[in-house]
Each structure stands twice: as structure tokens, then as C-alpha cells.
C-alpha positions as CSV (number, residue, x, y, z in Angstrom):
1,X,0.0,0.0,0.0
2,X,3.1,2.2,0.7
3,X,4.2,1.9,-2.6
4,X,1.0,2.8,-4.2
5,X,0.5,5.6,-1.7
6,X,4.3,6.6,-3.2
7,X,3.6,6.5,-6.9
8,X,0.5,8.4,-6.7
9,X,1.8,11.5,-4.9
10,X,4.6,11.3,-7.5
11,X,2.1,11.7,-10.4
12,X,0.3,14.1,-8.4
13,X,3.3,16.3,-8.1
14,X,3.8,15.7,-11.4
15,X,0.8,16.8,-12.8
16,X,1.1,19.8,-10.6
17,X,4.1,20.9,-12.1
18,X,2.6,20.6,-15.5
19,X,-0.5,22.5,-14.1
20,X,1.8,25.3,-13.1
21,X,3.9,25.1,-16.2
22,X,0.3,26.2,-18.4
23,X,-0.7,28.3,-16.5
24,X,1.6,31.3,-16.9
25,X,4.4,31.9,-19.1
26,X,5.0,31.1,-22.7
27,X,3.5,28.1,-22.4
28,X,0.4,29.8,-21.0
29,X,-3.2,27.6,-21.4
30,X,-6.0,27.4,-20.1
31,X,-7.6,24.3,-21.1
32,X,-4.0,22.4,-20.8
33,X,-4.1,24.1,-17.2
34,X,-7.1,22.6,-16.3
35,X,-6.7,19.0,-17.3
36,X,-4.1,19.3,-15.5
37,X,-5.2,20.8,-12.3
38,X,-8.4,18.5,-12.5
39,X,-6.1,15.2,-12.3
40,X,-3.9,16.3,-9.0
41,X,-7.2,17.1,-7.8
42,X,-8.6,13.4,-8.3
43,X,-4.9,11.7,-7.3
44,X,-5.3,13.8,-4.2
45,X,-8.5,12.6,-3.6
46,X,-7.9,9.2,-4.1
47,X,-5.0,9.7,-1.3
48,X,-6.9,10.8,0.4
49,X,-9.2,7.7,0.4
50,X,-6.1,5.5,0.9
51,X,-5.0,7.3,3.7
52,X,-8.5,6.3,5.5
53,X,-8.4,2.9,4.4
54,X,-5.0,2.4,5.9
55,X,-6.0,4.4,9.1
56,X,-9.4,3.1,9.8
């Protein structure tokens, strides 16, 4: 579980990275941002719900 738990906060910091990489700069976008933003939303949610399964 660990390792899952591991692997999903590194995709979520991944896709926050990208989410911050559209939306400023030259690679400025606002649609790009969002899909983005939307799935280190959704990994963080589903951390969350880890998180509770191994604590409770």
C-alpha cells in the first residue's frame, strides 16, 4: 500500500508541475491548465481515500 500511496503522490506532483507550467508563461493555457489541475485534484483525492483505508 506504501508503494501505491508513493507512486500516486509522485504523479500528483507531477501533474502539478505541468498545471503550473500552463498556466503562466509562454506556455500559457488554459484548457491544458485545467486537465491538468483536475487530475492532481482526483490523485489527491484518491489519497486521500487511501489514507482512510490504511488508518481506519
Amino acid at each position: 500500500m506504501e508503494e501505491i500511496i508513493a507512486k500516486i503522490e509522485h504523479e500528483k506532483e507531477f501533474q502539478r508541475k505541468k498545471a503550473e507550467e500552463y498556466s503562466s508563461g509562454i506556455f500559457q493555457n488554459e484548457v491544458i491548465f485545467a486537465r491538468y489541475d483536475q487530475a492532481a485534484k482526483i490523485l489527491e483525492w484518491v489519497l486521500g481515500l487511501l489514507r482512510e483505508e490504511i488508518g481506519g
